[in-house]
C-alpha positions in Angstrom: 0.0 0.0 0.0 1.8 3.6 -0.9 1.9 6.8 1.4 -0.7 7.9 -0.9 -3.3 5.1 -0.1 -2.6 5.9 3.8 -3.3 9.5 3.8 -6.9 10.5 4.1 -9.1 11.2 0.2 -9.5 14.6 -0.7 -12.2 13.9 -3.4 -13.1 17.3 -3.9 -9.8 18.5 -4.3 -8.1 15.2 -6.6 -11.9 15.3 -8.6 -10.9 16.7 -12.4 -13.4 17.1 -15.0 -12.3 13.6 -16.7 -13.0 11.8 -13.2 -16.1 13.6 -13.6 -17.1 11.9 -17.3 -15.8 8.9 -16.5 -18.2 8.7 -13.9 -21.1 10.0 -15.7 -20.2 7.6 -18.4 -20.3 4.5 -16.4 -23.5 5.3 -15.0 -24.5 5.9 -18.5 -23.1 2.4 -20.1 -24.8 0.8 -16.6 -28.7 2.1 -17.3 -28.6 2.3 -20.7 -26.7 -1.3 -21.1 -28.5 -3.7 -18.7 -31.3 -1.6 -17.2 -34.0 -2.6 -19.7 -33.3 -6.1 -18.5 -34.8 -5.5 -14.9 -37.8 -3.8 -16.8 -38.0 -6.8 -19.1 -38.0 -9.3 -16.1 -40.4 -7.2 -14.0 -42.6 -7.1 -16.6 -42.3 -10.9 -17.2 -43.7 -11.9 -13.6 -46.1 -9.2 -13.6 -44.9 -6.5 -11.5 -46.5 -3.7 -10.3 -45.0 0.0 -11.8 -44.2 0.5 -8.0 -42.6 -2.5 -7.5 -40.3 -2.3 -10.2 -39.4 1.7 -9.5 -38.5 0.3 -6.1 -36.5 -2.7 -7.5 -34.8 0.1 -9.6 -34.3 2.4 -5.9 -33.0 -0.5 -4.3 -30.4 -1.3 -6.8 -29.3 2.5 -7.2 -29.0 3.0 -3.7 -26.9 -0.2 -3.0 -24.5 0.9 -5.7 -24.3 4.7 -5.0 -23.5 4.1 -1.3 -21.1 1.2 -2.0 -19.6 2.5 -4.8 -18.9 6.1 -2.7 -17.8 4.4 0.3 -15.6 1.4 -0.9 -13.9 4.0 -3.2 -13.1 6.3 -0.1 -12.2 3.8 2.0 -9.5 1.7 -0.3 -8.4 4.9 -2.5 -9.3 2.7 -5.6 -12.2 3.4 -8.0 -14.3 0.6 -6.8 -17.4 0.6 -8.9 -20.6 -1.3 -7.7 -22.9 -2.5 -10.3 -26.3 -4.7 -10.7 -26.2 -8.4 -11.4 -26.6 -8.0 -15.4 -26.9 -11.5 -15.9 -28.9 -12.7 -12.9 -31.2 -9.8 -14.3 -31.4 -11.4 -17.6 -31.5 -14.8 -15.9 -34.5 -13.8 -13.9 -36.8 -12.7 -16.8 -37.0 -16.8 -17.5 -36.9 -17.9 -14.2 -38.9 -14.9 -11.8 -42.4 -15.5 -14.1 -44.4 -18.5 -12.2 -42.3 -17.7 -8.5 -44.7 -15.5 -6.2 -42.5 -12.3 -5.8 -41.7 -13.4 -1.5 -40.6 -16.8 -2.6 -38.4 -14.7 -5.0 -37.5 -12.2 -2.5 -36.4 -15.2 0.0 -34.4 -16.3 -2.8 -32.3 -13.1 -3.4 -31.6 -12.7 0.4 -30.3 -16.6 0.3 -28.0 -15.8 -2.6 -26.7 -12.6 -0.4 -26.6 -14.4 2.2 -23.7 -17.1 0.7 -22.3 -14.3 -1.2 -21.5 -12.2 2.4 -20.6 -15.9 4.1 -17.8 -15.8 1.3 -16.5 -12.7 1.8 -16.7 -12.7 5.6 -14.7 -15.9 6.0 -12.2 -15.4 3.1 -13.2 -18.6 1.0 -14.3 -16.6 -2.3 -11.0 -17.7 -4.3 -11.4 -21.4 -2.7 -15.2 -22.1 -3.7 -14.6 -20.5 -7.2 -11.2 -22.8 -7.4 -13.8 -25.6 -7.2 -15.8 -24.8 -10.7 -14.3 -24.5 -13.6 -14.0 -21.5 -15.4 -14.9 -22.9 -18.8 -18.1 -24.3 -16.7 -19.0 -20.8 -15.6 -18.2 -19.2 -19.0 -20.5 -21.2 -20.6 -23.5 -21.0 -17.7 -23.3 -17.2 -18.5 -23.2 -17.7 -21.9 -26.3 -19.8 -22.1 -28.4 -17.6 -19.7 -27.4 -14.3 -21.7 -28.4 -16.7 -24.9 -32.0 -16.5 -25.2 -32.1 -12.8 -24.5 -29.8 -12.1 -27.3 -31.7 -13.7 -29.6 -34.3 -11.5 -29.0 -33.2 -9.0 -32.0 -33.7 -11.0 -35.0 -36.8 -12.4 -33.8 -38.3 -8.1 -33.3 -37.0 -8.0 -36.9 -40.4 -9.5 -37.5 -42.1 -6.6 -36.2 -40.4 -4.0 -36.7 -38.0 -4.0 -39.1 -36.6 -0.9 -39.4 -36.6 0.3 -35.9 -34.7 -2.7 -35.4 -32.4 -3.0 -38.4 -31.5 0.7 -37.9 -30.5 0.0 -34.4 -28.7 -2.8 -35.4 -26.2 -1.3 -38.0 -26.2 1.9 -35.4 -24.6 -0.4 -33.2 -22.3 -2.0 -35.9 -20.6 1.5 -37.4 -20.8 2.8 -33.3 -18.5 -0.5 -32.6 -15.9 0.0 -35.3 -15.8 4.2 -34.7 -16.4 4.3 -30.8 -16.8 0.9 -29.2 -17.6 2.4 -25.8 -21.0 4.1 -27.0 -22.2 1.5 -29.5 -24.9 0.7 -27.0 -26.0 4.4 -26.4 -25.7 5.4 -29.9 -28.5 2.1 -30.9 -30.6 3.4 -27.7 -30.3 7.4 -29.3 -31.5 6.2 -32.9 -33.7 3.6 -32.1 -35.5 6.6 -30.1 -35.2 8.8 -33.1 -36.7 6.1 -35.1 -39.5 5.3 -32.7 -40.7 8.9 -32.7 -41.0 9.5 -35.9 -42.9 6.2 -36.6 -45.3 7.6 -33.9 -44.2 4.4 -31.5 -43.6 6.4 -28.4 -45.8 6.8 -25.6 -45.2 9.3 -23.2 -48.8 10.1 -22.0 -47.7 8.2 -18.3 -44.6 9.9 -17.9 -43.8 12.3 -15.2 -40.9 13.4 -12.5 -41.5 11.2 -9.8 -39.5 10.6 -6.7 -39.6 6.4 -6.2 -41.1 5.0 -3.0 -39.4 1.7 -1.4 -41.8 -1.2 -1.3 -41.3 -3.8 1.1 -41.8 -7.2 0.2 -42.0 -9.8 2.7 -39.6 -12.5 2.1 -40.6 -16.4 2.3 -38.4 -19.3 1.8 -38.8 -21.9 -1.0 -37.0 -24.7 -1.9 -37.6 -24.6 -5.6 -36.8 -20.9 -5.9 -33.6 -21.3 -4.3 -32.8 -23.7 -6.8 -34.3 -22.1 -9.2 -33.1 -18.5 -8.9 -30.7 -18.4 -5.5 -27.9 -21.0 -6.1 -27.9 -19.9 -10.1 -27.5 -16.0 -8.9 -24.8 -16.9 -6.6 -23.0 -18.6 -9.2 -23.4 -16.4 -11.9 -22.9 -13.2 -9.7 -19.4 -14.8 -8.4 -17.7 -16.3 -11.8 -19.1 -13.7 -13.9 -19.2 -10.7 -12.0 -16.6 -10.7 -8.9 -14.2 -12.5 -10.5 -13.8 -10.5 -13.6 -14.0 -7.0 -11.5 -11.3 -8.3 -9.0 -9.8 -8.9 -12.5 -10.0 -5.3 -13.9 -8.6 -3.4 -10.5 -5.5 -5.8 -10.6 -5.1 -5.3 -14.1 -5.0 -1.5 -13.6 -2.1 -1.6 -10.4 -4.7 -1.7 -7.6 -4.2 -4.2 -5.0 -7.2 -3.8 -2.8 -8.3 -7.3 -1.1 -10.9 -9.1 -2.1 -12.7 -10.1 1.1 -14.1 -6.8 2.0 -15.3 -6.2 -1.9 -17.0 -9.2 -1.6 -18.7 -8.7 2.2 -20.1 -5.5 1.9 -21.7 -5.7 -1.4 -23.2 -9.2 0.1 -24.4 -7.7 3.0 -26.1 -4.8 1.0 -27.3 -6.9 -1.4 -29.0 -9.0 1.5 -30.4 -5.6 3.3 -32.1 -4.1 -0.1 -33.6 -7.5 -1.2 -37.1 -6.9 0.7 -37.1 -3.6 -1.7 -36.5 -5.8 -5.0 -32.8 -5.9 -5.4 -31.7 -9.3 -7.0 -27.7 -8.3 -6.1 -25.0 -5.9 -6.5 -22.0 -6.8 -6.9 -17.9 -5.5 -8.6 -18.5 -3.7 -11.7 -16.8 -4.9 -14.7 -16.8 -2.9 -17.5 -17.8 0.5 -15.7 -15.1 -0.1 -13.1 -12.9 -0.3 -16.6 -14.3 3.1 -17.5 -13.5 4.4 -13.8 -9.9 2.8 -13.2 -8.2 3.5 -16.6 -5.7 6.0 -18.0 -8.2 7.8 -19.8 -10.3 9.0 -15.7 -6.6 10.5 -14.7 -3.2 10.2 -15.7 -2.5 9.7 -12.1 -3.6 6.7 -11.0 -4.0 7.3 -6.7 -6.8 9.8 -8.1 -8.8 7.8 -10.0 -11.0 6.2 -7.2 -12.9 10.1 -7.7 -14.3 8.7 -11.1 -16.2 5.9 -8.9 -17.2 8.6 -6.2 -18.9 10.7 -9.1 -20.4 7.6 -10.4 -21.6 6.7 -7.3 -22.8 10.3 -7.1 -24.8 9.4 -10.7 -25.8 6.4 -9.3 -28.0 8.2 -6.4 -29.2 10.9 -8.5 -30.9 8.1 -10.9 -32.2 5.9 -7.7 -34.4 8.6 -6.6 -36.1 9.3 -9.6 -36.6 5.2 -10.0 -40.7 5.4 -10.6 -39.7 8.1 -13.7 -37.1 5.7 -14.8 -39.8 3.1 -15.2 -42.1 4.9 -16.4 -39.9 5.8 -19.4 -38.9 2.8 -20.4 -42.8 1.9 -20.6 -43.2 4.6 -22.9 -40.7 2.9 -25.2 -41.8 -0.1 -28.1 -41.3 -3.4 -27.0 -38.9 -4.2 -30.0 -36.7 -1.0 -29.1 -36.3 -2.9 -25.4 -35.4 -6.1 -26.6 -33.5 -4.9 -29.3 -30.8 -2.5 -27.0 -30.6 -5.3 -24.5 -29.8 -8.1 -27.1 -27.3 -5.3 -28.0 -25.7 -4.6 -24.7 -25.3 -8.3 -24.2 -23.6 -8.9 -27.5 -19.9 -8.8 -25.7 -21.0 -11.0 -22.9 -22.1 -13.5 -25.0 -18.9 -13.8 -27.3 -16.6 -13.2 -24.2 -18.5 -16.4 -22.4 -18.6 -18.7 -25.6 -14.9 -17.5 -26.0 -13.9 -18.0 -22.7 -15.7 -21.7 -22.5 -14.3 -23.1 -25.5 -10.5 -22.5 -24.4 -9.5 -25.5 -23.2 -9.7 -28.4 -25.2 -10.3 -31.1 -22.2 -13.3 -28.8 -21.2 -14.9 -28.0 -24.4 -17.5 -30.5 -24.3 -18.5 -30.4 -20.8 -18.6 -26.5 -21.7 -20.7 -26.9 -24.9 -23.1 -29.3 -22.8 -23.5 -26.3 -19.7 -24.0 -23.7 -22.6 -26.7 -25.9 -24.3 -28.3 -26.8 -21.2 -28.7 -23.4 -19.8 -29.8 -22.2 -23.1 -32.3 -24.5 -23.7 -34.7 -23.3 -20.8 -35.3 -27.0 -19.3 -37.3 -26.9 -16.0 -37.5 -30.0 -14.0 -38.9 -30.5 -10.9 -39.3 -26.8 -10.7 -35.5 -26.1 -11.0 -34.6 -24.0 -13.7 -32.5 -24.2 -16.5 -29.2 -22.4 -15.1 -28.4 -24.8 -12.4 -29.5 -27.7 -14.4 -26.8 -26.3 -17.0 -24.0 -26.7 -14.1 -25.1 -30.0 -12.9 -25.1 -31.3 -16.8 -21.4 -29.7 -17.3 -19.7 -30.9 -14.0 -21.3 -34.3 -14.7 -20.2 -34.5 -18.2 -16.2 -33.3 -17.0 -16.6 -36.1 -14.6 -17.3 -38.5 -16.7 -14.9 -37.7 -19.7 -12.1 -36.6 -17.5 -10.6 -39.6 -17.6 -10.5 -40.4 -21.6 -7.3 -40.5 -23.4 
């Protein structure tokens, strides 16, 4: 740890306006990527407006006080963000589940996620599954959403189509707002095709709703243990990843507590987990938020700042998105999840001795089996560890 870690922040005074974008740009690249997925999924299982403005609140407010207070307390731009995956994960599996039973579930995937960082075993357990396994689990929940684009084709093709090749020139000129730009023109598109609804929408301040939790076996399985996983291999892992790559050497255990014990406290409001950022945390801790790198945790600060700002206006944010077509909502988050997708299939296909216990997870998951209640992400696990098993010992 250097002198400058020990002495106490100064945000104010080491904040610059490039900390400043950077954070405003990683709030950005969170909402606009992944934030139609909660939407989607509270939509899916019939949720109230106010239910889903809270879910939003709960969220926000999780990563705005962790993100701000982690980054303070490490000097290190520690970014908190959603479960992106278990979001999209959820808009197969939360339909069917009474919303306490999936409540229940969320705090039991905290739970495990704080037991993990509180006794220090977060590198052990993920040790245990391998990463090809975990790749492809993420890959196959991520799947069916992504598909989602060629099948709104169908209805509307141009909104679509344009947002598609948006997204294709956005990704070969400037890769980082791909996502925003397909979100700006499929707007444009919308409203001059007379597709946007904005009768409902107003400034409105969200309002927590409690949810009283109940325990279910099946919606452990069927959403806890498959949020754990997916939130540790896919999420922690890969944002412990980006703050070593970039020189920071803050420990794990505490990353992984706090956020656990957040996620656990907000659940009752709607929040399915937040956990380390990946890509924002890139945008936060790279040259391009401040040359110097002991200043950069003030690009997390400010997005945590962004982060707040956006949780309090949660009902307006839902409201919005219900204003937009539903092929515009698919359509950016098939986009956002484009990377994830590749990165996963990528990632699982490495290793040779893997590749067909990684190809079984991946079509497994993707398939969206339900047996005995149990959805299709932990039966993809089961199906890949078995199949390692099994072939492990082939010549």
């Amino acid at each position: 740890m250097t002198d400058a870690t020990r002495s106490l922040p100064r945000p104010l005074a080491d904040t610059t306006a490039s900390t400043m974008v950077a954070g405003f740009i990683a709030m950005l690249t969170g909402y606009t990527s992944s934030l139609v997925l909660m939407f989607q999924a509270g939509q899916a299982a019939g949720l109230s407006e106010g239910q889903i403005s809270s879910w939003i609140w709960a969220l926000s407010i999780g990563m705005a006080i962790c993100s701000i207070g982690l980054s303070l307390r490490y000097r290190a731009p520690v970014v908190i963000a959603w479960s992106t995956p278990g979001a999209a994960l959820l808009i197969t599996s939360l339909p069917g589940v009474p919303y306490g039973e999936a409540i229940g579930a969320f705090i039991f995937a905290s739970a495990l996620i704080a037991l993990c960082g509180l006794t220090g075993s977060f590198d052990r357990l993920m040790r245990r599954v391998p990463a090809s396994l975990a790749a492809a689990l993420l890959a196959g929940v991520l799947f069916n959403i992504g598909i989602e684009i060629f099948r709104a084709v169908e209805v509307q093709p141009l909104l679509v189509l344009g947002m598609f090749f948006t997204y294709l020139v956005a990704k070969r000129v400037q890769p980082r707002y791909a996502v925003l730009g397909a979100l700006l023109v499929g707007c444009l598109i919308a409203g001059l095709s007379g597709l946007l609804d904005f009768q409902r929408l107003s400034l409105r301040i969200a309002v927590p709703v409690w949810t009283t939790p109940s325990l279910s076996v099946a919606a452990i399985f069927s959403i806890g243990i498959p949020l754990f996983v997916i939130a540790m291999a896919s999420q922690n892992m890969t944002g412990l990843a980006v703050l070593r790559a970039e020189g920071y050497d803050t420990p794990a255990s505490p990353l992984i507590s706090v956020t656990g014990i957040a996620s656990l406290l907000l659940a009752p409001f709607g929040s399915h987990g937040i956990h380390l950022a990946a890509i924002t945390m890139a945008i936060c801790a790279g040259p391009e938020a401040h040359a110097d790198r002991g200043k950069r945790y003030t690009a997390a600060v400010w997005c945590g700042v962004f982060y707040g700002i956006a949780g309090i206006f949660g009902a307006t944010l839902a409201a919005l998105f219900a204003a937009f077509p539903a092929a515009l909502v698919l359509s950016v988050a098939a986009l956002a999840l484009l990377g994830s997708i590749g990165s996963g299939l990528t990632q699982a296909m490495q290793q040779p001795s893997e590749r067909e216990a990684a190809l079984v997870t991946f079509m497994v998951t993707a398939s969206g089996l339900t047996l005995f209640g149990i959805g299709a992400a932990l039966w993809g696990l089961i199906a890949g560890i078995l199949t390692l098993v099994i072939l492990k010992g082939r010549g």
